[in-house]
N, CA and C atoms as a LAMMPS dump frame, in Angstrom:
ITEM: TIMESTEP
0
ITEM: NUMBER OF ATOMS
522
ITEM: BOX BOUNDS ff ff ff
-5.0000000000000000e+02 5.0000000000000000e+02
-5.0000000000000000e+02 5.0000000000000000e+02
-5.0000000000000000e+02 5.0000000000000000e+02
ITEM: ATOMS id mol type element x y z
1 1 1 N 82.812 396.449 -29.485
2 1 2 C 81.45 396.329 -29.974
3 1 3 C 80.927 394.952 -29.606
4 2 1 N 80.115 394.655 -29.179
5 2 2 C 79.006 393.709 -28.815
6 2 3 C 77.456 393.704 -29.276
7 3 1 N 77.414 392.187 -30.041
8 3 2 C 76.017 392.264 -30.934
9 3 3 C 75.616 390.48 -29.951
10 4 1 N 74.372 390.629 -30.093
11 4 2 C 73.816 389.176 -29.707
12 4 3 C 72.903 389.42 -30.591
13 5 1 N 72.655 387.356 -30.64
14 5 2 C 71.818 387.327 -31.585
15 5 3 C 70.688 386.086 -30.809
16 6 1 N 69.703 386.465 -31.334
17 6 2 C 68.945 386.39 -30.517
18 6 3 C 67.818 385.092 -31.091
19 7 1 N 69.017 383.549 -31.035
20 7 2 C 68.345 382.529 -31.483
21 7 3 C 70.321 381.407 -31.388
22 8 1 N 69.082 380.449 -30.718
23 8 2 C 70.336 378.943 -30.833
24 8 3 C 70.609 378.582 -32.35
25 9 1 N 69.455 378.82 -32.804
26 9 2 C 69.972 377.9 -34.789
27 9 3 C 70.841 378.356 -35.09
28 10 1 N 71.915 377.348 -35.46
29 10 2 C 73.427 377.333 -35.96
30 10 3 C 73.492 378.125 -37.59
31 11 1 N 71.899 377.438 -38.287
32 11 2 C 71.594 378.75 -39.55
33 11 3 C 72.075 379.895 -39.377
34 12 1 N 70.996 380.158 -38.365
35 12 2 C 70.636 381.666 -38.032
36 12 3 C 72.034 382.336 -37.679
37 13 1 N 72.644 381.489 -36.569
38 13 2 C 74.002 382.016 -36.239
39 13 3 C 75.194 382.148 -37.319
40 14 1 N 75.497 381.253 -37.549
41 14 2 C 76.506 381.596 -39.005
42 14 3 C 76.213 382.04 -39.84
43 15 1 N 74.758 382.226 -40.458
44 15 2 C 74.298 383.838 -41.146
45 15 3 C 74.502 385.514 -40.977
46 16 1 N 74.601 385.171 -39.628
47 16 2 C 74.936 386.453 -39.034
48 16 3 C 76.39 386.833 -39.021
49 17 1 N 77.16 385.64 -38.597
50 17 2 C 78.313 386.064 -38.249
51 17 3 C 79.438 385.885 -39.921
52 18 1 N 78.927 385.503 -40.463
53 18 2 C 79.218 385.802 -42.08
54 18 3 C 79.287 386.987 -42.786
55 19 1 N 78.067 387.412 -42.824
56 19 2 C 77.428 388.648 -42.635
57 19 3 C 78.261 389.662 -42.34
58 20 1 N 77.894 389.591 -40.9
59 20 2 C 79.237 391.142 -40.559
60 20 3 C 80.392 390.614 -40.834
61 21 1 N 81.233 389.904 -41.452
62 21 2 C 82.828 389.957 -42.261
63 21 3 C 82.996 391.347 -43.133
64 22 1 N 81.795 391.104 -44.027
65 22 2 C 81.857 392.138 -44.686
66 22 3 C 81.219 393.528 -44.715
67 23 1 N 81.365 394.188 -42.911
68 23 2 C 81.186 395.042 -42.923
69 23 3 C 82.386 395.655 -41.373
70 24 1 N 83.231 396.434 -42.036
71 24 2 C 84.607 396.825 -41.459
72 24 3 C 83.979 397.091 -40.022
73 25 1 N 83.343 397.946 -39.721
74 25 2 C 82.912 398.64 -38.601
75 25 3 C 82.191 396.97 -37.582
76 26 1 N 81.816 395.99 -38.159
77 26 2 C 81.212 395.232 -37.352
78 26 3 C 81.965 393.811 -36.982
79 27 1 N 82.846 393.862 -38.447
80 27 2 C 83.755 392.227 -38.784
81 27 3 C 84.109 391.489 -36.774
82 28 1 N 84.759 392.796 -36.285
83 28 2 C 85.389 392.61 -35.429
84 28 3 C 84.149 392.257 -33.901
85 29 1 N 83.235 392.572 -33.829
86 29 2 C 82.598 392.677 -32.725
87 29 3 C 82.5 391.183 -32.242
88 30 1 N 82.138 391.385 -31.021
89 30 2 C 82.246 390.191 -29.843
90 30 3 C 80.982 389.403 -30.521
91 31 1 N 79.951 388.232 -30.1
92 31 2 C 79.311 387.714 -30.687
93 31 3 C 78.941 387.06 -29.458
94 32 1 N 77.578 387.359 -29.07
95 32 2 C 76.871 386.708 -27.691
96 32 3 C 75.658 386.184 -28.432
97 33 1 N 75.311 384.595 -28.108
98 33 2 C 74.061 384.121 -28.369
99 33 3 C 73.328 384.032 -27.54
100 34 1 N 72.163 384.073 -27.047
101 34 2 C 70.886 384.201 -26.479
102 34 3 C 69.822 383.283 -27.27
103 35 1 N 68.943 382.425 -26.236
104 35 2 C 67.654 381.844 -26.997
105 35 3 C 66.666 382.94 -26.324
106 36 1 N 65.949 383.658 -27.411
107 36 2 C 64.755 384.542 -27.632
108 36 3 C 63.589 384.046 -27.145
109 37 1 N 62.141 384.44 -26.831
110 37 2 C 61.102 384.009 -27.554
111 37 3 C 60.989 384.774 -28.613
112 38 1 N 59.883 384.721 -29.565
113 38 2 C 59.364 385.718 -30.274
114 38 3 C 57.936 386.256 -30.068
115 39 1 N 57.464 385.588 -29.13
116 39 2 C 55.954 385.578 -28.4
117 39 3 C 54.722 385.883 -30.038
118 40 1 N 55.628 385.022 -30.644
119 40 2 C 54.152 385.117 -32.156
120 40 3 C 53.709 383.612 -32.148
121 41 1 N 53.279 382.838 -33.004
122 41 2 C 53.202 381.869 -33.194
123 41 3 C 54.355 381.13 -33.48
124 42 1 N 54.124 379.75 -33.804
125 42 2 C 55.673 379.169 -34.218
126 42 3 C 55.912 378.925 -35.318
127 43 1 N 54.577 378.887 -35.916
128 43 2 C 54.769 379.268 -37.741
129 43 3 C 53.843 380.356 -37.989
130 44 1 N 54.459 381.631 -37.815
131 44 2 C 53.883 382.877 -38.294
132 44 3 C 53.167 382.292 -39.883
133 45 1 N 52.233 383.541 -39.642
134 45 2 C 51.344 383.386 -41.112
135 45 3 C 50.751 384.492 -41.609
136 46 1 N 51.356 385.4 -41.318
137 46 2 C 51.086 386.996 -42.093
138 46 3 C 52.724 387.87 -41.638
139 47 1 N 53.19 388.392 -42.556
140 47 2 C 54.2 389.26 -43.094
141 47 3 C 54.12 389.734 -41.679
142 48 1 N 53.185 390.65 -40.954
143 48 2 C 53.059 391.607 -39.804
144 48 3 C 53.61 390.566 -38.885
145 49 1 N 52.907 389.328 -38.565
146 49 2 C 53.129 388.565 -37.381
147 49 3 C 54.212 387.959 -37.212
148 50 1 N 55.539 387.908 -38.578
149 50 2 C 56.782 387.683 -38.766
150 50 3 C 57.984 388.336 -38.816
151 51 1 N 57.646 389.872 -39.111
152 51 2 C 58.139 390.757 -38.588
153 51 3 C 57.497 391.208 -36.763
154 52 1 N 56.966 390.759 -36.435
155 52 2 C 56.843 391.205 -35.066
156 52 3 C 57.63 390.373 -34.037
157 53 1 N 57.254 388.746 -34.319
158 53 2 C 58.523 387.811 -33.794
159 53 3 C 59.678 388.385 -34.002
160 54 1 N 60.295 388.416 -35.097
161 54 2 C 61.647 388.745 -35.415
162 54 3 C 62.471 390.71 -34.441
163 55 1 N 61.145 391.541 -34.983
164 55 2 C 61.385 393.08 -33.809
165 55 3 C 61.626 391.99 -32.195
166 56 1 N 60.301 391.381 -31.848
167 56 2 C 60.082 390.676 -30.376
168 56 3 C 62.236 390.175 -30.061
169 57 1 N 61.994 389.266 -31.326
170 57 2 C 63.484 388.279 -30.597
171 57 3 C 64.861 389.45 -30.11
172 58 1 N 64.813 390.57 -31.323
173 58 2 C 66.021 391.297 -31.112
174 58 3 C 65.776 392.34 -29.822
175 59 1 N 64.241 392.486 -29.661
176 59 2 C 64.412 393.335 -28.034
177 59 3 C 64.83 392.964 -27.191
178 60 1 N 64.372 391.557 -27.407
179 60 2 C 64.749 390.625 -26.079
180 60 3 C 65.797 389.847 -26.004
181 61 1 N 66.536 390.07 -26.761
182 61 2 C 68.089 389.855 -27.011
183 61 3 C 68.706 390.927 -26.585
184 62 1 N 68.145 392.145 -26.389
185 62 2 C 69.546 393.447 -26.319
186 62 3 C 69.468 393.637 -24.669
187 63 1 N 70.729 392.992 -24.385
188 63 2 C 71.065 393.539 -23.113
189 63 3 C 72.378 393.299 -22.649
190 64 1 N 73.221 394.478 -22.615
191 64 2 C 74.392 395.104 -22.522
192 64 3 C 75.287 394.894 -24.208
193 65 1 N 74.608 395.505 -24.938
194 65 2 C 75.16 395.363 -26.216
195 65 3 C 74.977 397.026 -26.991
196 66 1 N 75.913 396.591 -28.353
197 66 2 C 75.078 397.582 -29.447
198 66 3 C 74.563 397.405 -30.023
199 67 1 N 74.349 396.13 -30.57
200 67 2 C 72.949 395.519 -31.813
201 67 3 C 72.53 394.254 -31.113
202 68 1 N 71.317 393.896 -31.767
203 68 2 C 70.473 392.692 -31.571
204 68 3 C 70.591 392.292 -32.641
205 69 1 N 70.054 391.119 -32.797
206 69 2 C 69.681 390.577 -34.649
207 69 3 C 68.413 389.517 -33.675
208 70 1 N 67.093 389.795 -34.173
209 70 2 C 65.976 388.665 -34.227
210 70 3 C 65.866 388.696 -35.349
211 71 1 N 65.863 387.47 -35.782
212 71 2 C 65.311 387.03 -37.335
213 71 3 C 64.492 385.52 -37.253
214 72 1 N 63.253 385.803 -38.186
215 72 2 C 62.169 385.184 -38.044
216 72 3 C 61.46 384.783 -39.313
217 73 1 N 61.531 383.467 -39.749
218 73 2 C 60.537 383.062 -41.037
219 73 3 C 59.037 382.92 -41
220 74 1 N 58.356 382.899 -41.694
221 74 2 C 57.297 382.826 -41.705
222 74 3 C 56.413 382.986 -43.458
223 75 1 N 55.019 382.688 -43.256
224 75 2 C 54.509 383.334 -44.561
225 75 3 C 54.106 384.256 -44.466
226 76 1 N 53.837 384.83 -46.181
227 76 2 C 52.865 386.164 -46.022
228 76 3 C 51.951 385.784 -47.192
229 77 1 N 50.692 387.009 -47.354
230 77 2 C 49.864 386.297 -48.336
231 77 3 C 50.518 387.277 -49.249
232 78 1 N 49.907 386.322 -50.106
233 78 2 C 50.353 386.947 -52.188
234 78 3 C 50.179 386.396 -52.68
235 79 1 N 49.344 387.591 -53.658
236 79 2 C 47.93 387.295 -54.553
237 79 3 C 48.731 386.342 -55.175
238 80 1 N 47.488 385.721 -56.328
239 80 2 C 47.86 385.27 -57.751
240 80 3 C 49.216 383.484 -57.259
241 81 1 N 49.384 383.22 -56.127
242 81 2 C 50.313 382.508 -56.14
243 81 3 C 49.459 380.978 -56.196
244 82 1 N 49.802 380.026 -55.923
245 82 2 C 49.234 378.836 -56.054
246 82 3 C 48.875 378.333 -54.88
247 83 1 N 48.947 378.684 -53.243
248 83 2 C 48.903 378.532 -52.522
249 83 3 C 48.207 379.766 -51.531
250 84 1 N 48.429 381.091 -52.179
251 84 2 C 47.93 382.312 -51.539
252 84 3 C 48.885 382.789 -50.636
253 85 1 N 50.25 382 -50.213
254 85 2 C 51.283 382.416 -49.785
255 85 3 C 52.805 381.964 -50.042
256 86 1 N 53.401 382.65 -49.742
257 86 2 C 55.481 382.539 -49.557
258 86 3 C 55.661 382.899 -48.499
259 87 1 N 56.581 382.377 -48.22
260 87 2 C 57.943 382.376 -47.112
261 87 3 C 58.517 383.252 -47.337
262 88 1 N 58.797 383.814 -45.922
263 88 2 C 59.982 385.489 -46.409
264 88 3 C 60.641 385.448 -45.147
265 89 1 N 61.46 385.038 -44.576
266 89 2 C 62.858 385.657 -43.92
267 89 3 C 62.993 387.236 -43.606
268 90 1 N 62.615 387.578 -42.046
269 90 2 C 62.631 388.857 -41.899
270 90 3 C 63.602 388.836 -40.71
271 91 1 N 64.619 389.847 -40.819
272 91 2 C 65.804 390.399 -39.966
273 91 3 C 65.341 391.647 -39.347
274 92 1 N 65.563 391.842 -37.558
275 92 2 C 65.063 393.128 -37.06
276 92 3 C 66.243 393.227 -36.235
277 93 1 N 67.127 394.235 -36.495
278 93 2 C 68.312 394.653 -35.625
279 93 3 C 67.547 395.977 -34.784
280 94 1 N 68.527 395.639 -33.722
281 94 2 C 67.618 396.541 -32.143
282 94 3 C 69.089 397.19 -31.77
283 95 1 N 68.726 398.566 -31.724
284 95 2 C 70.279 399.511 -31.373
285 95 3 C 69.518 399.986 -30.546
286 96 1 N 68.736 399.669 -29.431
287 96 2 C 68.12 399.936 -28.029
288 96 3 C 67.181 401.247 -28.422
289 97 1 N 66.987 401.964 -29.347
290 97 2 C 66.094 402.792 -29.301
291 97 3 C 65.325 402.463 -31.043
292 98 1 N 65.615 401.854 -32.044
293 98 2 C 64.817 401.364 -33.081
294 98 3 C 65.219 400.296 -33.577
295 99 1 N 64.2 399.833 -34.509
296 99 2 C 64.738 398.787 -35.191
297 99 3 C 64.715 399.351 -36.451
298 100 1 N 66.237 397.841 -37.198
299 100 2 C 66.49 398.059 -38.767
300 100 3 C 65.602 396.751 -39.258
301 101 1 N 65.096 396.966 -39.95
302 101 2 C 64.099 395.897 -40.504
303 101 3 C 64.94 395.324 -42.081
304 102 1 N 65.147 394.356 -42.302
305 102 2 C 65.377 393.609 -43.58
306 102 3 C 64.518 392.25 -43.977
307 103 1 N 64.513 391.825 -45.336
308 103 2 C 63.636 391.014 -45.423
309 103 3 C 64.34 389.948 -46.687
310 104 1 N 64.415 389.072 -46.665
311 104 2 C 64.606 388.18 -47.618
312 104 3 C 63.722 387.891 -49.124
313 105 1 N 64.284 387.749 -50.204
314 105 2 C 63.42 386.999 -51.176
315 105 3 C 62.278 386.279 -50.546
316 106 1 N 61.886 385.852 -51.171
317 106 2 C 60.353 385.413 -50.881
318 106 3 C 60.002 384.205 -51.671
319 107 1 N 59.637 383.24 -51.223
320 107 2 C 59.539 381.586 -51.808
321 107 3 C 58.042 381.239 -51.731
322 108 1 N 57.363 380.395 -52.523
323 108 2 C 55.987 378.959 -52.143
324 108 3 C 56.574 378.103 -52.583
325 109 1 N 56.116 377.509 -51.057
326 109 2 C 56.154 375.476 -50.109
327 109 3 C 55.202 375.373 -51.378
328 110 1 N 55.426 373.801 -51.662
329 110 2 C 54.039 373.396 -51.912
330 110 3 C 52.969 373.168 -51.196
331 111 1 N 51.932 373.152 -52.639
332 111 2 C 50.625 373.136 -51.939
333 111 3 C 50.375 372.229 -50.448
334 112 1 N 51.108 371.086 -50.597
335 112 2 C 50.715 369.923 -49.713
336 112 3 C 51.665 370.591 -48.62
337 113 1 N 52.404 371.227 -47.97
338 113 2 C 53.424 371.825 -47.162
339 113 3 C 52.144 373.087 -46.599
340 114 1 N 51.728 373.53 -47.679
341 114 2 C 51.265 375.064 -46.847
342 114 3 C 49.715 374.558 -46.574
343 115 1 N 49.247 373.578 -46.899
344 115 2 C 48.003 373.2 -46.204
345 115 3 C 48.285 372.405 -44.924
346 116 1 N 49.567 372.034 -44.652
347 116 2 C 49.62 371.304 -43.205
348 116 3 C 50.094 372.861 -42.232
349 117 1 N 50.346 373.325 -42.86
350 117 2 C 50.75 374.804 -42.174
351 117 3 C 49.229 375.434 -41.704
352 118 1 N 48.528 375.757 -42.697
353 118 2 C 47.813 376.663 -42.853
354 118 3 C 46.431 376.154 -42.08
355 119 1 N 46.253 374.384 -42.308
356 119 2 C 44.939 373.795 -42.312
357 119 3 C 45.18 373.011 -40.47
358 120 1 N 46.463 372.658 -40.529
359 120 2 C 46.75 371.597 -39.581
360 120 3 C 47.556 371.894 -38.146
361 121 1 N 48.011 373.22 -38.273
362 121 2 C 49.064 374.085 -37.387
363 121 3 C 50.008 373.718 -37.478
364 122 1 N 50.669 372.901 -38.445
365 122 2 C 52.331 372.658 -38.038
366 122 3 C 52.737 373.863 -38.776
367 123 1 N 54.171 374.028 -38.363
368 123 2 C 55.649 374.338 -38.239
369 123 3 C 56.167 374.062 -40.307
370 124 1 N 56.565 374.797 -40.368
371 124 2 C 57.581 374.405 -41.694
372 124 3 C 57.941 373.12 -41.909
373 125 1 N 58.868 372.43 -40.407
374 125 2 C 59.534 371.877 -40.424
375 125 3 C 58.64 370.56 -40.424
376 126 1 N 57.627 370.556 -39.596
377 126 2 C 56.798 369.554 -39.035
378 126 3 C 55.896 369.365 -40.668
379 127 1 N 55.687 370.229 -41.616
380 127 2 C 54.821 370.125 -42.66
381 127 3 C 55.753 369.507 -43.594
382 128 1 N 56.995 369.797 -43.538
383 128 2 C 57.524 369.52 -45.146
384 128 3 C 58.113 367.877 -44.503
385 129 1 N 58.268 367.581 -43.284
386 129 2 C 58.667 365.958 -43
387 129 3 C 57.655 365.289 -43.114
388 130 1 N 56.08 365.605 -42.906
389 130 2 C 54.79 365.102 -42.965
390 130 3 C 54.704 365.018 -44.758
391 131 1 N 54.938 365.996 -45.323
392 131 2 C 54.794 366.091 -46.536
393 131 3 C 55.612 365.014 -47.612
394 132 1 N 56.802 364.408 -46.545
395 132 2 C 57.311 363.216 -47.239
396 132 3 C 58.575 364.397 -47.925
397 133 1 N 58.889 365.111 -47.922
398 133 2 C 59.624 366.185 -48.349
399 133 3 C 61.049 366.082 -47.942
400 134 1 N 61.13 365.183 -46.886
401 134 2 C 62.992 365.664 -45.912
402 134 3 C 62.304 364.033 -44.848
403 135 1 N 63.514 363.766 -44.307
404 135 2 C 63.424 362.842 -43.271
405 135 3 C 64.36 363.516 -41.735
406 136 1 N 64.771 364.598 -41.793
407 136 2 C 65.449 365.581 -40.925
408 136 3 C 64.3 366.818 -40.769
409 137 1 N 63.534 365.988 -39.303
410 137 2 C 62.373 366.546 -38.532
411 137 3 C 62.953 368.541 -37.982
412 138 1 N 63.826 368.66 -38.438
413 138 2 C 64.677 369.95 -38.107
414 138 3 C 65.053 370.671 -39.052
415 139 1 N 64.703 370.789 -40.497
416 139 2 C 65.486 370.719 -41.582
417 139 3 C 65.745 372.396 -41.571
418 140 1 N 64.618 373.635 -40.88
419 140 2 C 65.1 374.626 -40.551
420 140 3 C 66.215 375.29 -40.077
421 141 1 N 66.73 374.081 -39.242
422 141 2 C 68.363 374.41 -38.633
423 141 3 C 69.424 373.69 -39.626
424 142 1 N 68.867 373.59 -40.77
425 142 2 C 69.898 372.579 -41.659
426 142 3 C 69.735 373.293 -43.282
427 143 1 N 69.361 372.878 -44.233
428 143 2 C 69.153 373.325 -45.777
429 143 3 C 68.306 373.778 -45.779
430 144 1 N 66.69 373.78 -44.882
431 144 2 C 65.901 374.111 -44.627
432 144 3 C 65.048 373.698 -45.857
433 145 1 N 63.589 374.232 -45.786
434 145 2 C 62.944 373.562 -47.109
435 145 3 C 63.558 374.31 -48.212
436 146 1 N 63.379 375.491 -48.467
437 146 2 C 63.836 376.588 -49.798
438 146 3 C 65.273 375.487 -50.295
439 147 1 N 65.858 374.784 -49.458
440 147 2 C 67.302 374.563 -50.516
441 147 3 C 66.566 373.159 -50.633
442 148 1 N 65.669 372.3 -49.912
443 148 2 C 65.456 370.955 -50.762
444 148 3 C 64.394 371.303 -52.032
445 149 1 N 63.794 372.354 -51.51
446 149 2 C 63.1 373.164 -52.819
447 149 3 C 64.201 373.427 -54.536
448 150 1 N 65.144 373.729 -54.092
449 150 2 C 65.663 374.637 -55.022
450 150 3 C 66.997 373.871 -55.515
451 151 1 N 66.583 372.635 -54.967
452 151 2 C 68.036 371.964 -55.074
453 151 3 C 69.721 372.012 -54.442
454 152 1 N 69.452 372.981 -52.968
455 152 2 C 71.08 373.648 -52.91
456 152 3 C 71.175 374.803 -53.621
457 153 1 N 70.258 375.411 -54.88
458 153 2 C 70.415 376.536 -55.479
459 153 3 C 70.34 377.698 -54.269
460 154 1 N 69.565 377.638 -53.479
461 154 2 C 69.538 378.833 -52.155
462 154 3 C 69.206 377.842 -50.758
463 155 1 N 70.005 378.069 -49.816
464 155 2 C 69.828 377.537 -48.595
465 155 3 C 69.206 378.18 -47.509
466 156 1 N 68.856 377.8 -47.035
467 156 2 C 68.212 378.556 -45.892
468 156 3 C 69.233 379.475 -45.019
469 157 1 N 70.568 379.277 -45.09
470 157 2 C 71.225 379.842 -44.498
471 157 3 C 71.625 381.361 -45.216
472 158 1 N 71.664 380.66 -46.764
473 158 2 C 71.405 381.951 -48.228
474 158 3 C 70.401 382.566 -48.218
475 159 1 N 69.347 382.568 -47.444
476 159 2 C 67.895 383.042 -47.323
477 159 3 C 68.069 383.954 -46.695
478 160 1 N 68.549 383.766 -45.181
479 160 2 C 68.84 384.037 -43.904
480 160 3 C 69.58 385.25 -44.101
481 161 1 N 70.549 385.32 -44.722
482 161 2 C 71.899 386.256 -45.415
483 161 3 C 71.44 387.405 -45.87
484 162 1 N 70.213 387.151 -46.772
485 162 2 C 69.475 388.268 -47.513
486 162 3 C 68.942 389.3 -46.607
487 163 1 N 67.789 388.544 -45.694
488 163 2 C 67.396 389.343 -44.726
489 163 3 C 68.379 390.25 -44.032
490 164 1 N 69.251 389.618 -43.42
491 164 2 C 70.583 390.162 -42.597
492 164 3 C 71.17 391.471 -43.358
493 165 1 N 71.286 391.285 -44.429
494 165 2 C 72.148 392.335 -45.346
495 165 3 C 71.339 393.344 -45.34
496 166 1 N 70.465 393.339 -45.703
497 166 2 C 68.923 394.399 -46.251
498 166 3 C 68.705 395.316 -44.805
499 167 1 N 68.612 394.266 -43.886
500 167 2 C 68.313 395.328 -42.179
501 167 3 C 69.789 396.03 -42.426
502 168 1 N 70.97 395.695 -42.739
503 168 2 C 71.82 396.352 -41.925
504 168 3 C 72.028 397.735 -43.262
505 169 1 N 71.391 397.637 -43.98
506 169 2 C 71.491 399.124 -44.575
507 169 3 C 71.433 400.221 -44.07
508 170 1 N 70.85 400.384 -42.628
509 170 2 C 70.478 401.73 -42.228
510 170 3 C 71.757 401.184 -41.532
511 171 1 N 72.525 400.534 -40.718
512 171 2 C 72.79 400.21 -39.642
513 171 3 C 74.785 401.013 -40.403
514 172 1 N 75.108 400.466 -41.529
515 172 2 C 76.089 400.582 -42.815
516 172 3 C 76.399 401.871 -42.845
517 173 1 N 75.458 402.992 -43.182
518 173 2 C 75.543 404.417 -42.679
519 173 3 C 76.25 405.273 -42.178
520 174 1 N 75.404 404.629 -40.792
521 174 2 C 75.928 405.481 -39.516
522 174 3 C 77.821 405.414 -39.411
Protein backbone atom coordinates (compact mmCIF):
# COMPACT_ATOMS: atom_id res chain seq x y z
CA UNK A 1 0.00 0.00 0.00
CA UNK A 2 1.18 3.46 -0.90
CA UNK A 3 -0.37 6.83 0.44
CA UNK A 4 1.30 10.38 -0.26
CA UNK A 5 0.66 13.20 1.35
CA UNK A 6 0.39 15.98 -0.23
CA UNK A 7 2.33 18.86 1.80
CA UNK A 8 6.19 19.44 3.22
CA UNK A 9 4.78 20.59 6.90
CA UNK A 10 6.35 18.28 9.31
CA UNK A 11 2.65 19.07 11.28
CA UNK A 12 0.86 17.96 8.58
CA UNK A 13 3.21 14.98 8.05
CA UNK A 14 3.40 13.42 11.46
CA UNK A 15 -0.36 13.92 11.75
CA UNK A 16 -0.83 11.70 9.19
CA UNK A 17 1.54 9.22 9.81
CA UNK A 18 0.29 8.89 13.53
CA UNK A 19 -2.90 8.60 12.37
CA UNK A 20 -2.71 5.53 10.29
CA UNK A 21 -0.90 3.52 13.43
CA UNK A 22 -4.13 3.10 14.40
CA UNK A 23 -5.65 1.75 11.59
CA UNK A 24 -4.44 -2.13 10.86
CA UNK A 25 -5.16 -2.06 7.14
CA UNK A 26 -3.00 1.29 6.71
CA UNK A 27 -0.31 1.20 9.91
CA UNK A 28 1.92 -0.53 7.43
CA UNK A 29 1.79 1.48 4.10
CA UNK A 30 4.80 3.11 2.38
CA UNK A 31 4.63 6.99 3.00
CA UNK A 32 5.59 9.35 -0.07
CA UNK A 33 5.65 13.19 0.49
CA UNK A 34 4.92 15.54 -2.27
CA UNK A 35 4.69 19.56 -2.07
CA UNK A 36 1.00 20.25 -3.50
CA UNK A 37 -0.44 23.45 -4.63
CA UNK A 38 -3.87 23.94 -3.49
CA UNK A 39 -4.57 26.62 -6.23
CA UNK A 40 -7.02 28.54 -3.43
CA UNK A 41 -5.73 31.33 -1.68
CA UNK A 42 -3.08 31.09 1.03
CA UNK A 43 -5.36 31.95 3.74
CA UNK A 44 -8.62 30.48 2.61
CA UNK A 45 -11.67 32.34 3.99
CA UNK A 46 -14.83 30.40 3.45
CA UNK A 47 -15.34 26.62 4.57
CA UNK A 48 -15.95 25.89 0.47
CA UNK A 49 -12.56 27.55 -0.50
CA UNK A 50 -10.78 25.28 2.27
CA UNK A 51 -12.17 22.33 1.47
CA UNK A 52 -11.39 22.87 -2.19
CA UNK A 53 -7.52 23.54 -1.48
CA UNK A 54 -7.40 20.60 0.66
CA UNK A 55 -9.79 18.06 -2.39
CA UNK A 56 -7.05 20.36 -4.95
CA UNK A 57 -3.75 19.15 -2.72
CA UNK A 58 -4.84 15.33 -2.49
CA UNK A 59 -5.57 15.18 -6.45
CA UNK A 60 -2.52 16.45 -7.05
CA UNK A 61 -0.74 14.33 -4.81
CA UNK A 62 -2.19 10.95 -6.21
CA UNK A 63 0.10 9.51 -8.50
CA UNK A 64 0.98 5.89 -8.44
CA UNK A 65 -0.65 5.34 -5.07
CA UNK A 66 -3.85 4.24 -3.10
CA UNK A 67 -4.65 7.32 -1.03
CA UNK A 68 -3.80 10.99 -1.07
CA UNK A 69 -4.23 13.08 2.09
CA UNK A 70 -4.55 17.15 1.14
CA UNK A 71 -5.28 18.86 4.20
CA UNK A 72 -5.92 22.51 4.40
CA UNK A 73 -6.74 25.27 7.20
CA UNK A 74 -8.55 28.01 6.76
CA UNK A 75 -11.74 30.07 8.09
CA UNK A 76 -15.29 29.73 7.77
CA UNK A 77 -18.05 32.16 8.69
CA UNK A 78 -20.17 31.60 11.96
CA UNK A 79 -22.82 33.44 13.05
CA UNK A 80 -23.01 34.92 16.53
CA UNK A 81 -19.02 34.57 16.98
CA UNK A 82 -16.94 37.66 17.86
CA UNK A 83 -15.14 37.90 14.80
CA UNK A 84 -17.81 36.30 12.25
CA UNK A 85 -15.31 33.49 11.84
CA UNK A 86 -13.16 30.08 13.04
CA UNK A 87 -10.58 28.09 11.83
CA UNK A 88 -11.39 24.54 10.79
CA UNK A 89 -8.82 22.02 9.56
CA UNK A 90 -10.19 20.13 6.57
CA UNK A 91 -8.71 16.57 5.43
CA UNK A 92 -9.57 15.32 1.67
CA UNK A 93 -8.28 11.74 0.99
CA UNK A 94 -8.24 10.93 -2.95
CA UNK A 95 -8.60 6.97 -3.78
CA UNK A 96 -8.34 8.22 -7.57
CA UNK A 97 -12.01 8.16 -8.20
CA UNK A 98 -13.53 10.26 -4.85
CA UNK A 99 -12.80 12.01 -2.11
CA UNK A 100 -13.17 11.28 1.85
CA UNK A 101 -13.72 14.59 3.32
CA UNK A 102 -12.98 15.16 7.25
CA UNK A 103 -12.95 18.22 9.19
CA UNK A 104 -11.54 19.32 12.45
CA UNK A 105 -13.08 21.18 15.56
CA UNK A 106 -13.37 24.55 14.82
CA UNK A 107 -11.54 27.59 16.73
CA UNK A 108 -11.66 32.02 16.75
CA UNK A 109 -8.11 33.89 16.31
CA UNK A 110 -8.61 36.93 17.90
CA UNK A 111 -10.17 39.79 16.84
CA UNK A 112 -6.76 41.55 16.11
CA UNK A 113 -5.46 38.10 14.14
CA UNK A 114 -8.68 37.81 11.95
CA UNK A 115 -8.71 41.49 10.95
CA UNK A 116 -5.06 41.19 9.59
CA UNK A 117 -6.45 38.10 7.82
CA UNK A 118 -9.58 39.33 6.72
CA UNK A 119 -8.75 43.32 6.31
CA UNK A 120 -4.93 43.07 5.36
CA UNK A 121 -4.42 39.60 3.35
CA UNK A 122 -2.08 37.92 5.55
CA UNK A 123 -1.68 34.29 6.26
CA UNK A 124 -2.46 32.92 9.89
CA UNK A 125 0.94 32.85 10.38
CA UNK A 126 1.88 36.34 9.08
CA UNK A 127 -1.32 37.77 11.33
CA UNK A 128 -0.76 36.15 14.63
CA UNK A 129 3.40 37.29 14.46
CA UNK A 130 2.05 40.88 13.40
CA UNK A 131 -0.41 40.48 16.14
CA UNK A 132 2.54 40.28 18.66
CA UNK A 133 1.07 36.71 19.34
CA UNK A 134 4.35 34.22 18.57
CA UNK A 135 7.87 35.45 17.45
CA UNK A 136 8.13 32.04 15.12
CA UNK A 137 7.08 33.74 11.65
CA UNK A 138 6.06 29.82 10.84
CA UNK A 139 4.20 28.91 13.85
CA UNK A 140 1.76 26.78 11.41
CA UNK A 141 4.52 24.22 10.94
CA UNK A 142 5.09 24.30 14.76
CA UNK A 143 2.15 24.67 17.80
CA UNK A 144 0.51 26.70 15.40
CA UNK A 145 -1.83 29.51 16.73
CA UNK A 146 -4.84 27.12 18.27
CA UNK A 147 -2.01 25.66 20.82
CA UNK A 148 -0.53 29.33 21.71
CA UNK A 149 -4.30 29.97 21.88
CA UNK A 150 -5.13 27.17 24.13
CA UNK A 151 -2.07 26.93 25.96
CA UNK A 152 -0.64 23.37 24.52
CA UNK A 153 -4.29 22.29 25.48
CA UNK A 154 -4.70 21.38 21.46
CA UNK A 155 -1.88 21.74 18.95
CA UNK A 156 -2.08 22.23 15.68
CA UNK A 157 -0.76 18.99 15.04
CA UNK A 158 -4.01 17.78 17.57
CA UNK A 159 -6.11 19.83 15.19
CA UNK A 160 -4.64 18.28 12.19
CA UNK A 161 -5.40 14.60 13.75
CA UNK A 162 -9.09 15.41 14.00
CA UNK A 163 -9.52 16.23 10.48
CA UNK A 164 -7.42 13.09 9.44
CA UNK A 165 -9.52 10.69 11.57
CA UNK A 166 -13.06 12.03 10.50
CA UNK A 167 -12.01 11.71 6.42
CA UNK A 168 -10.83 8.30 7.04
CA UNK A 169 -14.26 7.02 8.22
CA UNK A 170 -15.45 6.10 4.89
CA UNK A 171 -11.92 5.04 4.00
CA UNK A 172 -12.08 2.39 7.74
CA UNK A 173 -15.00 0.48 6.05
CA UNK A 174 -13.98 -0.66 3.06
Amino acid sequence: MKIVIGSKNQVKIEAVKEILQDYPHLKDAEIIITETISGVNDQPKSLEETVSGAMNRAKNAYKDCDYSFGIESGLMAVPNTKTGYMDVCVCAIFDGKEHHLGLSSAWEAPKKVASYILNDGLDMDEAAYKAGLTKNRKVGSAEGLVGIMTKGRLTRKEYTKQAIRTALIHIDVE
